[in-house]
N, C-alpha and C positions, 0 to 999 in steps of 0.2 A: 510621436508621443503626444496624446490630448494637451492641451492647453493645462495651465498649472495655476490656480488659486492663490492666494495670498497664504494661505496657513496649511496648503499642504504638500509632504515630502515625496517624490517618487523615492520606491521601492522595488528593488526587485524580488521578487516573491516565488523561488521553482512550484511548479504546480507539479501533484504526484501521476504520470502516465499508468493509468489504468490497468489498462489491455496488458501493459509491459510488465507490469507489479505481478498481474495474475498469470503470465508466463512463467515469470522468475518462481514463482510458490509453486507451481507445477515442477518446474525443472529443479529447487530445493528437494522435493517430495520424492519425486523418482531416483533423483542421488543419494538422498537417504533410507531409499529401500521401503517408503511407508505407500500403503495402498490410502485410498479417500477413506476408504472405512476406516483405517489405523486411526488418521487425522479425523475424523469423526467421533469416534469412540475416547480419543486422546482431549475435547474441547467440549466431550459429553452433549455433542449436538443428536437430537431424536432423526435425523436426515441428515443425508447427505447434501442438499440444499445449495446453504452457503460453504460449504467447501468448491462444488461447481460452479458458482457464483466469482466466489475470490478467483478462481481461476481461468474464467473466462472474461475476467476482467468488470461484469457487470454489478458488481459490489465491492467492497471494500472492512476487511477482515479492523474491528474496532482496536482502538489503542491497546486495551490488553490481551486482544487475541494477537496482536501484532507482537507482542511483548511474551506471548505463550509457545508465536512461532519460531523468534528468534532461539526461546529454550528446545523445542522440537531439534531445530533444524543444526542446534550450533553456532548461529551466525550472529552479528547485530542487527536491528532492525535496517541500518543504512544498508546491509548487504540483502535484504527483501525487496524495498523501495525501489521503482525505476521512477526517474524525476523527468517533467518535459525540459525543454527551454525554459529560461528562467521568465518570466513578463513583468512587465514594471504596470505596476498601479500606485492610484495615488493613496496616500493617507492623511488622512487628519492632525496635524502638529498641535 
């Protein structure tokens, strides 16, 4: 752990796994029977785009699409989310 400041707290902070979030919304999608178009058409996106995008991991679906998918899918946003290891950073007290 870096060296530690006088005024700041380590934290441990999960960071969200990318690649792993856009598998899980892949494997959501196909267990709920929805093609990319359904979920396209369902977020009123012109492309299919960032649907492939969230899914390959090279994007990240915004708080309220997060919030649209848990309505899609059924599930809570926790149950989309693949988290890494947690890391500690510092913060400012």
């Amino acid at each position: 752990m870096p060296e530690q400041e006088e005024n700041e707290v380590p934290q441990n902070i999960p960071a969200i796994d990318m690649v792993g979030t856009g598998k899980r919304i892949s494997e959501l999608r196909t267990a709920a029977g929805l093609s990319v178009k359904d979920m396209q058409d369902y977020f009123g996106f012109a492309t299919p785009q960032a649907i492939y995008k969230w899914q390959h991991g090279t994007a990240m679906p915004t708080i309220d699409n997060f919030v649209g998918l848990s309505v899609l899918f059924g599930v809570s946003i926790n149950d989309i989310l693949v988290l890494e290891d947690a890391s500690f950073i510092m913060i400012s007290a």
